[in-house]
C-alpha positions, -999 to 999 in steps of 0.1 A, spaced: 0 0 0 34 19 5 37 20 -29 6 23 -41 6 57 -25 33 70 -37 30 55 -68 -7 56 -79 -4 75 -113 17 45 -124 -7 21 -109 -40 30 -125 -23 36 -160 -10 2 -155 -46 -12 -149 -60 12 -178 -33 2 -202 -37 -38 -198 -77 -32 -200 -71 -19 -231 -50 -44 -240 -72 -70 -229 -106 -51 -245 -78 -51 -281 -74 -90 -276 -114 -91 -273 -118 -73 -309 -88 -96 -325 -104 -127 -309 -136 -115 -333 -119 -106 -364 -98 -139 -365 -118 -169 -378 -89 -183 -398 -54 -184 -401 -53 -155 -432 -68 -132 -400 -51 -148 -375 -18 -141 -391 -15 -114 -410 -50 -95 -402 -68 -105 -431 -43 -90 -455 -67 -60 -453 -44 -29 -426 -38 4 -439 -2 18 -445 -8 41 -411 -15 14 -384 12 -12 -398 39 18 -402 34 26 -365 28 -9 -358 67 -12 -371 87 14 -356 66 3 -325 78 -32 -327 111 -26 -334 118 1 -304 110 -23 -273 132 -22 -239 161 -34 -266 163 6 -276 146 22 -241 172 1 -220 196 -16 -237 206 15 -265 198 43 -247 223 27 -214 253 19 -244 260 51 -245 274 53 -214 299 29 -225 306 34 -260 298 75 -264 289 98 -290 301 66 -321 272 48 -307 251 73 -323 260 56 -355 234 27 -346 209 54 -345 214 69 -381 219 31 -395 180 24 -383 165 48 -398 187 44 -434 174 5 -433 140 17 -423 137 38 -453 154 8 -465 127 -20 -457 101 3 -471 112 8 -504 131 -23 -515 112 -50 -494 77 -41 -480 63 -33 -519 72 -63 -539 70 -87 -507 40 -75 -503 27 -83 -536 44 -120 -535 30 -131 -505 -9 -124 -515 2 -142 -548 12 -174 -530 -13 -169 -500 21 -172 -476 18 -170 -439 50 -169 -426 83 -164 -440 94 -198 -443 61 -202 -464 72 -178 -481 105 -192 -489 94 -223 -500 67 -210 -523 97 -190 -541 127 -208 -544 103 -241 -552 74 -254 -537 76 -287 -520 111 -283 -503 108 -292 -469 144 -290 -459 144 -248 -469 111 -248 -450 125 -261 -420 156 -247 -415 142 -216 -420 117 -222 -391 146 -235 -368 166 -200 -374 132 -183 -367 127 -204 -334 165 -204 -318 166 -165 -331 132 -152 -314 137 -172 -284 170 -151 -278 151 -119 -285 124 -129 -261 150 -131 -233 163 -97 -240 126 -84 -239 121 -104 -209 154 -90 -188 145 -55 -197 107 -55 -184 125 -73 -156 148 -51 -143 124 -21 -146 98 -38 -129 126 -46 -109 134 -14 -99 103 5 -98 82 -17 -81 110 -30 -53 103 -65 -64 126 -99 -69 140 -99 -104 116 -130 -111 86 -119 -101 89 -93 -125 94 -118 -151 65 -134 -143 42 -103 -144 55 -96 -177 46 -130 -194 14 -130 -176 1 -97 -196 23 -101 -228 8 -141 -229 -32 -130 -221 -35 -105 -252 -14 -119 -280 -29 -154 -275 -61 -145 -278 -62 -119 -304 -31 -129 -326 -22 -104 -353 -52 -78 -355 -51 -76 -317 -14 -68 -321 -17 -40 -348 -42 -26 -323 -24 -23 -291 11 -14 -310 -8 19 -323 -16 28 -287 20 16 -277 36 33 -306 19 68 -293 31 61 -257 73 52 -269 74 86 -289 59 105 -257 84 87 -232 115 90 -257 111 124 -257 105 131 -222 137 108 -214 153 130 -233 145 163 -221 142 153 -184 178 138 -183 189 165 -203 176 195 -182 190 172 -146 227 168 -170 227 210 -169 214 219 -206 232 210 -237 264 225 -221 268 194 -203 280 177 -237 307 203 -237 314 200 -204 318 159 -208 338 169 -239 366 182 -222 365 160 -188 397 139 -181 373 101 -170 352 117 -202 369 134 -232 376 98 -246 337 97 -253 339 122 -278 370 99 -299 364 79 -331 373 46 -312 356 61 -273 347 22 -266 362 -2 -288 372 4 -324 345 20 -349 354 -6 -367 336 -33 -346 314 -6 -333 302 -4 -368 297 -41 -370 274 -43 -341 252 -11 -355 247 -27 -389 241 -62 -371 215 -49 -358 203 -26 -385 201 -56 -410 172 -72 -391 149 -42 -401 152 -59 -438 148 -92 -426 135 -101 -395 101 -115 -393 87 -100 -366 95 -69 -393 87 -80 -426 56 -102 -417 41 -62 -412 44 -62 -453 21 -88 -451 -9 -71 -438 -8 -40 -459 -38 -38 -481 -26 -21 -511 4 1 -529 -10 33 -515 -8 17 -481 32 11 -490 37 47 -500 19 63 -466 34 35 -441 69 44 -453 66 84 -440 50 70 -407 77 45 -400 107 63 -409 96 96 -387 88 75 -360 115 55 -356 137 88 -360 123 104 -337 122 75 -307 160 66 -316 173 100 -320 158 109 -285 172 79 -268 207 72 -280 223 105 -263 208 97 -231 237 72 -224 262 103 -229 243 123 -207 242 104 -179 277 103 -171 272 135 -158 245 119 -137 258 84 -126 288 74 -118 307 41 -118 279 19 -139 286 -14 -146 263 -26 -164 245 -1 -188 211 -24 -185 206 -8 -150 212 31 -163 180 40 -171 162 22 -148 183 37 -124 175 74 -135 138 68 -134 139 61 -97 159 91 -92 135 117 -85 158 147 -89 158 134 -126 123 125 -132 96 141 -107 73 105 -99 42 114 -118 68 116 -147 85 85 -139 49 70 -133 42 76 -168 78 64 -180 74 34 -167 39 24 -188 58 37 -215 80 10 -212 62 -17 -206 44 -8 -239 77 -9 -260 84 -42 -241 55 -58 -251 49 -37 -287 80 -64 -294 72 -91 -275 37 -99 -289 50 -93 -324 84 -119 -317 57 -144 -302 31 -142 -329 60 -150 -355 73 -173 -333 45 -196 -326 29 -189 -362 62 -204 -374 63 -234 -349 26 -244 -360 26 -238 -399 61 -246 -403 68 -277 -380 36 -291 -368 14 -288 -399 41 -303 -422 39 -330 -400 2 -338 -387 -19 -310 -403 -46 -304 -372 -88 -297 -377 -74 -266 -347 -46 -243 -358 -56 -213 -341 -59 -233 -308 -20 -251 -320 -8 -218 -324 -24 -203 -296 -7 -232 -276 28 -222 -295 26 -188 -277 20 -197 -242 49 -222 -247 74 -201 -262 69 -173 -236 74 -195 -212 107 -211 -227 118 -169 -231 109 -164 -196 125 -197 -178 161 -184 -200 155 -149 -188 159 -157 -148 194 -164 -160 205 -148 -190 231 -154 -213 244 -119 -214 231 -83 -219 202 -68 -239 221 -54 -267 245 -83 -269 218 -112 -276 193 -91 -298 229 -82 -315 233 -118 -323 201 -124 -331 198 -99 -359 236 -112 -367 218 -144 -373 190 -136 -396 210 -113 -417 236 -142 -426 210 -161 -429 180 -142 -446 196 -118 -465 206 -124 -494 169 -148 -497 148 -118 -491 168 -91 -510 181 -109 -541 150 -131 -543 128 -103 -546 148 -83 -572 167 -112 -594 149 -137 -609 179 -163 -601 183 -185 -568 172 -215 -556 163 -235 -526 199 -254 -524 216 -217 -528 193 -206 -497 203 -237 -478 242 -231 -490 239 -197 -479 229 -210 -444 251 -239 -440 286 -216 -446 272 -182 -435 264 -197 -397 297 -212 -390 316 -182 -403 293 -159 -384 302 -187 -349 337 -191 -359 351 -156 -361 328 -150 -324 349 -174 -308 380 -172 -327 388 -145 -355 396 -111 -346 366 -97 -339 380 -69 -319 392 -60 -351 366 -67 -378 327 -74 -366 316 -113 -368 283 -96 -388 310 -86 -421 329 -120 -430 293 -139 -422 273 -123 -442 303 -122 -474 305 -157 -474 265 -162 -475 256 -140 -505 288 -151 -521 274 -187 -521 239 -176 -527 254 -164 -555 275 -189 -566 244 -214 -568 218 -190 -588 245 -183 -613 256 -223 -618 217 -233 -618 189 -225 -632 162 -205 -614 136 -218 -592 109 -197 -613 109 -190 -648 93 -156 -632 87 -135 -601 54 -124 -600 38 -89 -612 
């Protein structure tokens, strides 16, 4: 009751915000009578919704925790992960979402190993799976990330154990997304969307005003323990700096929980207005959060791990009055779950239509898939009491992962005729042990694991469309 007290803005917006979570899960429940709805909303979403629905899936805790607390460490470089999202969100809208779009109505594919198969030849089981195992191992990892984040806010705000948090995360996250699959989704990222560009911004501004002003950059400039944050190379060489910026750039061309938004859109015209919406939001949330890491070091001092700076901040109330860090904290919560209801839609989509289908089609797939994401939340959240490592190091890997392994599929399949199934698969099989092999044993304080990886994969992904012939005599208009 303590709490409660002092704490009771936060409180009834967290009871609002999962009502209307729970009354969006209610209208998806009745707008999903089959696995087209179910899926990908009926095919039938305006460019609006799915362009906020994007940026708001791709800025979860991963950007409000994990981004914004990097730049502590790593200083004003880090800023070049910021300008590489928006580039390959302009990116995704222009060379992906318009003729993926198009090709995924003209097969009637679900997911992206359905869609996979469909292009590089219907029938080939082997593409279809191993795709579905990459999207498996690769959203399980992101869930964990997602997981640790909402954790150690809930953490920290609420004066909780680390896994009770956990648990009231899967609890909401698990209710709405099961029950309302994609439409349900689209809905509450819209609401969540609004919410991340209000608490970017008034991050920003509140831990710049405590920092002193602008000045303080200046000020950090010239500092002995801080100068070296204002250097080309301030935490490790821009080299390998730039390697982890694009690794987790890439994923905005490629990752499903991305691209399965093309999916949805209704029409061209959707394409052309979803593009403006995405790009300017995404700007906007990254741009605001990115420098808060700087800016704290005049705040905090002796951080360890970055995970813990902004929560940290938000319970500092000569930072963030607690109305204000009320607020925050919903804010959060919705970027948390704006990516984890997209990762376990994708996920347990993928582990129904992919796996279980191919093997023992049921009369129930919304109830299979349903069933898919209470398990894989639970898998996430089991990992997540003891995580492999920090938020920006595993969803670093995991968009390292389905770059080298989805690139050169999505981006070469949808603009040269060539390529085949046994090219995708070759791209796979050398592109993963390169990316593993220089992680545990090239010079990757020299050279990013993300550059020799994905080389070698759309060199052999080349290799194989130009010695065979093409899976299609023609991609479709």
């Amino acid at each position: 009751m303590a709490w409660f007290g002092d704490h009771w803005l936060a409180g009834v917006l967290l009871i609002a915000y999962t009502a209307v979570l729970l009354y969006h899960a209610r209208v998806g429940a009745q707008h999903s009578h089959n696995m087209t709805e179910y899926y990908v909303g009926g095919r039938s979403l305006g460019g609006v919704v799915v362009g906020i629905s994007f940026f708001a899936t791709f800025a979860s805790t991963n950007s409000y925790i994990g981004h914004a607390g990097k730049g502590y460490e790593y200083g004003v470089p880090w800023m070049t992960m910021a300008v590489l999202i928006v580039l390959f969100t302009w990116l995704s809208w222009t060379a992906v979402a318009p003729r993926l779009r198009r090709f995924t109505s003209h097969w009637d594919a679900l997911t992206l190993p359905d869609y996979l198969e469909a292009r590089f030849g219907a029938g080939n089981r082997a593409l279809r799976t191993a795709a579905a195992a990459v999207i498996l191992l690769s959203s399980l990892l992101y869930l964990v990330a997602i997981f640790k984040g909402a954790g150690n806010l809930f953490e920290r705000f609420l004066d909780i154990p680390y896994e009770h948090a956990v648990g009231l995360t899967l609890v909401i996250v698990v209710l709405y997304t099961s029950i309302g699959g994609f439409v349900s989704v689209v809905r509450t990222d819209v609401v969540q969307g609004i919410l991340m560009i209000l608490g970017s911004t008034t991050i920003f501004y509140c831990v710049l005003n405590a920092a002193g002003g602008f000045e303080a950059f200046r000020a950090l400039a010239v500092a002995p323990d801080t100068e070296h944050l204002f250097t080309l190379n301030a935490g490790l060489p821009f080299v390998v700096l730039l390697g982890i910026a694009l690794s987790g750039s890439l994923k905005l061309l490629v990752d499903p929980r991305q691209v399965s938004r093309f999916y949805a859109l209704k029409d061209e015209r959707s394409v052309k207005v979803g593009i403006w919406v995405a790009v300017g939001g995404i700007a906007l949330i990254q741009l605001c959060l990115f420098p808060v890491g700087i800016l704290a070091r005049a705040l905090l001092d002796g951080v360890a791990d970055t995970d813990l700076v902004i929560p940290t901040l938000i319970n500092d109330p000569s930072v963030f009055p607690i109305w204000v860090a009320d607020f925050l904290v919903v804010a959060m919560v919705a970027a948390a779950m704006s990516s984890m209801d997209s990762v376990l839609l994708v996920a347990a989509s993928v582990l129904y239509k992919d796996v279980v289908e191919t093997v023992h089609p049921t009369a129930h797939p919304l109830t299979w898939t349903r069933i898919g994401v209470v398990g894989c939340s639970l898998i996430a959240a089991v990992i997540a009491l003891n995580p492999p490592g920090g938020i920006v190091e595993i969803t670093i890997f995991s968009g390292s992962l389905y770059a080298v392994c989805f690139f050169p599929a999505i981006l070469f399949g949808l603009h040269w005729r060539r390529g085949t199934a046994g090219g995708v698969l070759a791209s796979m099989a050398v592109g993963v042990p390169v990316l593993l092999g220089w992680m545990l044993l090239g010079p990757s304080d020299v050279v990013h694991e993300v550059f020799p990886a994905l080389l070698a994969s759309c060199l052999v992904y080349t290799a194989f469309a130009r010695l065979r012939e093409p899976a299609i005599e023609r991609l479709p208009q």
